[in-house]
TIFI-144130 format. One record per residue: x, y negated, z negated of N, C-alpha, C in turn; residue number from 1. Coordinates in pm, whole numbers. Last residue first. Example, Ala and Ser with C-alpha at 12.3 -4.5 7.8 and 13.67 -1.06 7.14 Angstrom:
2
<n_c1->1285 n_c2->225 n_c3->-708 ca_c1->1367 ca_c2->106 ca_c3->-714 c_c1->1290 c_c2->-3 c_c3->-787 pos->2>;
<n_c1->1319 n_c2->569 n_c3->-780 ca_c1->1230 ca_c2->450 ca_c3->-780 c_c1->1320 c_c2->330 c_c3->-780 pos->1>;
This chain:
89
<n_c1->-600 n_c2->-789 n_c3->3000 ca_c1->-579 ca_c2->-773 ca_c3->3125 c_c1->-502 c_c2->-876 c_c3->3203 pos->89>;
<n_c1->-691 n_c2->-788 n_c3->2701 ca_c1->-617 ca_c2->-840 ca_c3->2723 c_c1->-544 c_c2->-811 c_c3->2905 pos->88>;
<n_c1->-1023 n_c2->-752 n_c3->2556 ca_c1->-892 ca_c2->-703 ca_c3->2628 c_c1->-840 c_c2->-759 c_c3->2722 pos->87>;
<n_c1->-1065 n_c2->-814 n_c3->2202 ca_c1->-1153 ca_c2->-873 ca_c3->2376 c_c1->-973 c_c2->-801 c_c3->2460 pos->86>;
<n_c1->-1313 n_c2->-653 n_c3->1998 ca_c1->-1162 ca_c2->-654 ca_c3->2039 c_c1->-1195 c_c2->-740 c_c3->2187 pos->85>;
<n_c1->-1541 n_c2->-849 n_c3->1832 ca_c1->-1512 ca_c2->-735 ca_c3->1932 c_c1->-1379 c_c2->-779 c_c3->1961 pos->84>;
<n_c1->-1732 n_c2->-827 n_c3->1501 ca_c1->-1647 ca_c2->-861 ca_c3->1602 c_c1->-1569 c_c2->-801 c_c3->1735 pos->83>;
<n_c1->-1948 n_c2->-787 n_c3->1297 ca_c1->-1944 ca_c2->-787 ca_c3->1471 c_c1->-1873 c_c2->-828 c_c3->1557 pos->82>;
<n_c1->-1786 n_c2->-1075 n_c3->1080 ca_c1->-1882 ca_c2->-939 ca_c3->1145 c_c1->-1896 c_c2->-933 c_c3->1294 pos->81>;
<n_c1->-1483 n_c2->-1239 n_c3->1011 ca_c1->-1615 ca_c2->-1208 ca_c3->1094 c_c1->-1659 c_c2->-1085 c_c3->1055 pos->80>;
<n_c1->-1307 n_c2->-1465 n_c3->771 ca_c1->-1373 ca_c2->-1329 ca_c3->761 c_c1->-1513 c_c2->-1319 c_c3->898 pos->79>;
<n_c1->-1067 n_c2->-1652 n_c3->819 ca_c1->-1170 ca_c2->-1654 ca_c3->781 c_c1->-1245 c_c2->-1514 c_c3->815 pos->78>;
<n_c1->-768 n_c2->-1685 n_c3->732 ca_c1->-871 ca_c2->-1813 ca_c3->743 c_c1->-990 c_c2->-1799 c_c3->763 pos->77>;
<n_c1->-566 n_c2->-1583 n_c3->469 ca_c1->-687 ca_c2->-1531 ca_c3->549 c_c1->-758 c_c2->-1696 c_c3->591 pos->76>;
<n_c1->-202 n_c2->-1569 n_c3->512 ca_c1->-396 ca_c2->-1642 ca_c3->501 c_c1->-448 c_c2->-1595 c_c3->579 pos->75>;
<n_c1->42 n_c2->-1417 n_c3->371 ca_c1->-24 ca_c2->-1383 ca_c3->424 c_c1->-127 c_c2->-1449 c_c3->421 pos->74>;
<n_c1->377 n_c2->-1640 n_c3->361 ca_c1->236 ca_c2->-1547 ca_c3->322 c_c1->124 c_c2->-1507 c_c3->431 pos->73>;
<n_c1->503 n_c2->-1670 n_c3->510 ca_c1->604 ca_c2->-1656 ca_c3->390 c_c1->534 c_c2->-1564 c_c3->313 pos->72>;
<n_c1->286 n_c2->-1580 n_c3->726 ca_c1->421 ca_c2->-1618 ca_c3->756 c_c1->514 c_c2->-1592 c_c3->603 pos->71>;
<n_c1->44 n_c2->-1477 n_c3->924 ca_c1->121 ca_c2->-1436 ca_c3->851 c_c1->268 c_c2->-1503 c_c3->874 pos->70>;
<n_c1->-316 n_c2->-1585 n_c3->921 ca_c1->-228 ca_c2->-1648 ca_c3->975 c_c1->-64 c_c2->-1592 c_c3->891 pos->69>;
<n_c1->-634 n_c2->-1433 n_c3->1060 ca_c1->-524 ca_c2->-1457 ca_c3->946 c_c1->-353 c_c2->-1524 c_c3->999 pos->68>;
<n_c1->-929 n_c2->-1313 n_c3->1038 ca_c1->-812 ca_c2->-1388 ca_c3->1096 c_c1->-754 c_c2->-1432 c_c3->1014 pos->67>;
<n_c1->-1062 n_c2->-1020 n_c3->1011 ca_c1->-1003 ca_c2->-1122 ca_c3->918 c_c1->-899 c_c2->-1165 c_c3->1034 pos->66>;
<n_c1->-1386 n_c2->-848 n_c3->1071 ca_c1->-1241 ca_c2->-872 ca_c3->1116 c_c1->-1228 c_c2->-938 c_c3->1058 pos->65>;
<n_c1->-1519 n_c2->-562 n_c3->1163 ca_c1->-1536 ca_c2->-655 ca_c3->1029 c_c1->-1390 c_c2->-679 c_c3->1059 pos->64>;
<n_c1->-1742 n_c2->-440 n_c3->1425 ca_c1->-1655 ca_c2->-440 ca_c3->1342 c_c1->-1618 c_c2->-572 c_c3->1213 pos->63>;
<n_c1->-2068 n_c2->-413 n_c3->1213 ca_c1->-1920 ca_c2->-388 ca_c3->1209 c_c1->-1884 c_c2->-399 c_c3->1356 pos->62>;
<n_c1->-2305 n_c2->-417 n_c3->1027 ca_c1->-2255 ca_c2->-546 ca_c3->1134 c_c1->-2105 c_c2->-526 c_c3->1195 pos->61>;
<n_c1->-2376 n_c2->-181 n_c3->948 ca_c1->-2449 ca_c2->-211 ca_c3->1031 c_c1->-2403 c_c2->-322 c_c3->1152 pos->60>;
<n_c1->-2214 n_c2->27 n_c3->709 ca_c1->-2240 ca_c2->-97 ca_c3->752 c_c1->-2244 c_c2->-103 c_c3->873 pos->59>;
<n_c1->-2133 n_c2->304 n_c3->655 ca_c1->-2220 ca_c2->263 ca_c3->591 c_c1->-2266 c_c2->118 c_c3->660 pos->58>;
<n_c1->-1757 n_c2->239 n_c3->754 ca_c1->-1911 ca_c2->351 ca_c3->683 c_c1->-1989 c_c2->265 c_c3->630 pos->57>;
<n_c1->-1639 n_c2->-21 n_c3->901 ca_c1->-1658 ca_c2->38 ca_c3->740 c_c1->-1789 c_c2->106 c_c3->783 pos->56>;
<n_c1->-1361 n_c2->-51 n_c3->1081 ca_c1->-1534 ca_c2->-40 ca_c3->1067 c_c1->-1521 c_c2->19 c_c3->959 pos->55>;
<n_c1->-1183 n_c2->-303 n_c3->1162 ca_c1->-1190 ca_c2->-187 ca_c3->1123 c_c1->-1334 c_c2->-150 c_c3->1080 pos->54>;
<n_c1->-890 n_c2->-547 n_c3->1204 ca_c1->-1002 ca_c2->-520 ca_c3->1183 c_c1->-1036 c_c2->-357 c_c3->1170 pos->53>;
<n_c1->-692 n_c2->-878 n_c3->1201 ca_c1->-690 ca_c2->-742 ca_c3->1102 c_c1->-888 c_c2->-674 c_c3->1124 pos->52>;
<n_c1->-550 n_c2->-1103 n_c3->1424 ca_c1->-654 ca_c2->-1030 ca_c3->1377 c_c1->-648 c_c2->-849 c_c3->1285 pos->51>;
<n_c1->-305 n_c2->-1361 n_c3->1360 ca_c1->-331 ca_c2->-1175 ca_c3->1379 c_c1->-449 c_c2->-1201 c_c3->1342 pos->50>;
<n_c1->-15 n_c2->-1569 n_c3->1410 ca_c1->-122 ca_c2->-1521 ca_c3->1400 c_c1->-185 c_c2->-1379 c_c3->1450 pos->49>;
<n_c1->286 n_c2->-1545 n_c3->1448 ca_c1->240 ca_c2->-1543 ca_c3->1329 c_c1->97 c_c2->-1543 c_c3->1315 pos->48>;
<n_c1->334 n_c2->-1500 n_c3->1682 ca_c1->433 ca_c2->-1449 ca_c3->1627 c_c1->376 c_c2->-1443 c_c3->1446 pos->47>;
<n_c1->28 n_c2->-1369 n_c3->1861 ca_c1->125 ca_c2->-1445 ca_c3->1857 c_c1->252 c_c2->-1414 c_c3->1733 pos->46>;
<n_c1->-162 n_c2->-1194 n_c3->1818 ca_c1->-248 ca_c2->-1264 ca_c3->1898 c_c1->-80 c_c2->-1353 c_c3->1949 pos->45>;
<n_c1->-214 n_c2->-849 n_c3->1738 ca_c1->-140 ca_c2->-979 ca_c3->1733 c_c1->-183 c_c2->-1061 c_c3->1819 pos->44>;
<n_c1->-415 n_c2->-650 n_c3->1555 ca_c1->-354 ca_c2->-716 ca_c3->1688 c_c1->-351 c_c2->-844 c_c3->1717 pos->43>;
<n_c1->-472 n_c2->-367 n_c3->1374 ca_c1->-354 ca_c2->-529 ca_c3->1403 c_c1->-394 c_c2->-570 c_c3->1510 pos->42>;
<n_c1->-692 n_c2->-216 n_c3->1156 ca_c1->-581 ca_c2->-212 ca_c3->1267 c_c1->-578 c_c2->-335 c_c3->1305 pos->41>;
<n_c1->-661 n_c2->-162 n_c3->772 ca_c1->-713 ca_c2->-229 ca_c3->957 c_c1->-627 c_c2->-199 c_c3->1025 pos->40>;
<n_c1->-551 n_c2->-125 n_c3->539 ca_c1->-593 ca_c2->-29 ca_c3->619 c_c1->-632 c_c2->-23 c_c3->761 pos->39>;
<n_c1->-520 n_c2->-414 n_c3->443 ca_c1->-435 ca_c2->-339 ca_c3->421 c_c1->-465 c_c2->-130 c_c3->484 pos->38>;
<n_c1->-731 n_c2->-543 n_c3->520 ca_c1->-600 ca_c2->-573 ca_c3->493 c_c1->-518 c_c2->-497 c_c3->523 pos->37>;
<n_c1->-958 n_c2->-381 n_c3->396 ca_c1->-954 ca_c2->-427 ca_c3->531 c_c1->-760 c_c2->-479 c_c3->568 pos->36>;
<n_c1->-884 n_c2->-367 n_c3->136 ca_c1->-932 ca_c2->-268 ca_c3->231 c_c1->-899 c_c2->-286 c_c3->388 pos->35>;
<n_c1->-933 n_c2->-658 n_c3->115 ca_c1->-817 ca_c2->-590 ca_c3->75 c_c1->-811 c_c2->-493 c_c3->106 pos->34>;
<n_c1->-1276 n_c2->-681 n_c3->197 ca_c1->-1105 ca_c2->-790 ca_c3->261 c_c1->-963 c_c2->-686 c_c3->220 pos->33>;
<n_c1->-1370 n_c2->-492 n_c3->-21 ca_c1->-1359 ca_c2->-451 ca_c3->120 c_c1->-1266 c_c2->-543 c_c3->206 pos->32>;
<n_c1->-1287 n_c2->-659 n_c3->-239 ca_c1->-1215 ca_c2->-541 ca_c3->-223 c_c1->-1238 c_c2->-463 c_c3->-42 pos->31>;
<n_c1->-1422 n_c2->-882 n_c3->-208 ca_c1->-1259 ca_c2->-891 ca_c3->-218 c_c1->-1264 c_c2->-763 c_c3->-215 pos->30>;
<n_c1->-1727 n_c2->-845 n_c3->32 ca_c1->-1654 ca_c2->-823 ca_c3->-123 c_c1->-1509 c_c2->-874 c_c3->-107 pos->29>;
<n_c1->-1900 n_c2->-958 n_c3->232 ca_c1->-1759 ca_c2->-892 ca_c3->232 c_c1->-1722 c_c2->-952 c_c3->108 pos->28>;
<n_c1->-2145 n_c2->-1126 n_c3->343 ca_c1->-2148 ca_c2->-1021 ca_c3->224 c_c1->-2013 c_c2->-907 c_c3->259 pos->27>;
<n_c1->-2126 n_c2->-1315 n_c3->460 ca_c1->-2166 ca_c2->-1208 ca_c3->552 c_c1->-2151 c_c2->-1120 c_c3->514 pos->26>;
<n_c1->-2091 n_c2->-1519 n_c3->305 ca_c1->-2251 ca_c2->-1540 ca_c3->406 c_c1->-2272 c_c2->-1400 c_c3->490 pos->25>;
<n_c1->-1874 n_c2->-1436 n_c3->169 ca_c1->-2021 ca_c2->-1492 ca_c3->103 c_c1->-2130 c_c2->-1495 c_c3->190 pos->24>;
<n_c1->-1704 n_c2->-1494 n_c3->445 ca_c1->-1753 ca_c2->-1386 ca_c3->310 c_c1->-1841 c_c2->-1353 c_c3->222 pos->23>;
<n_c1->-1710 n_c2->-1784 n_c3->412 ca_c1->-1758 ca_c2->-1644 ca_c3->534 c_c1->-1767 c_c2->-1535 c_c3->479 pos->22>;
<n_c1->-1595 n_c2->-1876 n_c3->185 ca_c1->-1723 ca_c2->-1929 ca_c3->261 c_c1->-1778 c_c2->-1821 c_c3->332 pos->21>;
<n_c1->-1356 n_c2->-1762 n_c3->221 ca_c1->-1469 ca_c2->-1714 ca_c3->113 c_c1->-1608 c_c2->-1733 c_c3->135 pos->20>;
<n_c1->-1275 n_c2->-1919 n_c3->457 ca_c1->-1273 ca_c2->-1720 ca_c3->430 c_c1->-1331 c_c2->-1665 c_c3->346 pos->19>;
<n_c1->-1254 n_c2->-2151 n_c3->367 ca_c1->-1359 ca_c2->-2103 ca_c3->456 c_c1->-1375 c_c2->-1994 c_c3->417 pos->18>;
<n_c1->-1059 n_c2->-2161 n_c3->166 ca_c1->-1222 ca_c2->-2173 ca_c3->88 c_c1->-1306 c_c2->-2153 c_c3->217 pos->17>;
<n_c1->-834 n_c2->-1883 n_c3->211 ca_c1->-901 ca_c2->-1996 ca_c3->206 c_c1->-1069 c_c2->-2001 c_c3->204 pos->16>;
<n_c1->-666 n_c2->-1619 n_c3->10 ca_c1->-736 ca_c2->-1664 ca_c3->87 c_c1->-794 c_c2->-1807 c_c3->113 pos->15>;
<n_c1->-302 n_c2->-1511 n_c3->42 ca_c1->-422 ca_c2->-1604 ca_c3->8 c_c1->-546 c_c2->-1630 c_c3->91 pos->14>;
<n_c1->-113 n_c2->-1294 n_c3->-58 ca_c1->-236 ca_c2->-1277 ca_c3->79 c_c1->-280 c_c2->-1418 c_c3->-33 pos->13>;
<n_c1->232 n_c2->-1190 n_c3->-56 ca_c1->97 ca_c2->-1220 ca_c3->-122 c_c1->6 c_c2->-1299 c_c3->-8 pos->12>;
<n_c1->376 n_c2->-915 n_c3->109 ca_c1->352 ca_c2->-1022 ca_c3->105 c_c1->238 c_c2->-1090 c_c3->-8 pos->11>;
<n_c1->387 n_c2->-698 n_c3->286 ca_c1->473 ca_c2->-687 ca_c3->112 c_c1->484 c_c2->-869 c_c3->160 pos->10>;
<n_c1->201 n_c2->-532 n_c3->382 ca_c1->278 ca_c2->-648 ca_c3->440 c_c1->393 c_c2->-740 c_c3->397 pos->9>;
<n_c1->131 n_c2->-334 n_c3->215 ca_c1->100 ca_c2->-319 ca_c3->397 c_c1->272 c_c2->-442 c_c3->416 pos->8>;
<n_c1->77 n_c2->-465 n_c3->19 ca_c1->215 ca_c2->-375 ca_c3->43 c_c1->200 c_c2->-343 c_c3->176 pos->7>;
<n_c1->-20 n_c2->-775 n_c3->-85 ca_c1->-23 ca_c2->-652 ca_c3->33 c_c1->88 c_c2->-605 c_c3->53 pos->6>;
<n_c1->-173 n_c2->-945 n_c3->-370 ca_c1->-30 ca_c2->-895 ca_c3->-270 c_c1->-90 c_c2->-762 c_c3->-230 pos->5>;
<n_c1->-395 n_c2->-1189 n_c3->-376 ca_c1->-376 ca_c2->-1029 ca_c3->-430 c_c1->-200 c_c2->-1053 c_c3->-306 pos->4>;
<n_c1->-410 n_c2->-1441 n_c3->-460 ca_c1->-534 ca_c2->-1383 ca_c3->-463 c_c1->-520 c_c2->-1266 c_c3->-478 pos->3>;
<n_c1->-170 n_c2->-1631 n_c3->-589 ca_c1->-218 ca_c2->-1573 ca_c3->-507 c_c1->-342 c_c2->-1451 c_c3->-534 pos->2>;
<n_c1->-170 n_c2->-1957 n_c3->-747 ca_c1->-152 ca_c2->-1814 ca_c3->-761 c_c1->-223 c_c2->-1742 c_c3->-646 pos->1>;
């Protein structure tokens, strides 16, 4: 069963036991991931992999990114802090 569906993406989102793993160590709730999800900004890396990220008020380690891999579904493979956009030149 899937973890939640994204109307962003009108897909169901699973996450993996890293992504929780990382989550847990860098204190990102399921609702700030689904937040994040579904409010982040994109950038594609390829046809089916993506970074989803976005700064949350209040928090210190931001930005707060989810790699993720989108195809029938949406995986999360794993949740960063402090992550930086790197530009693409």
């Amino acid at each position: 069963m899937a973890d939640f569906f994204s109307k962003r993406f009108g897909k169901n989102v699973w996450i993996t036991r890293h992504a929780r793993e990382s989550m847990l160590h860098r204190n990102v709730d399921a609702d700030t991931l689904e937040r994040l999800i579904e409010e982040g900004e994109i950038k594609r890396r390829d046809e089916v992999s993506l970074w989803v990220f976005m700064h949350i008020q209040g928090r210190a380690d931001n930005l707060i990114c989810a790699a993720m891999v989108e195809q029938a579904a949406v995986i999360v493979k794993t949740v960063m802090i402090n992550w930086e956009l790197e530009d693409e030149t």
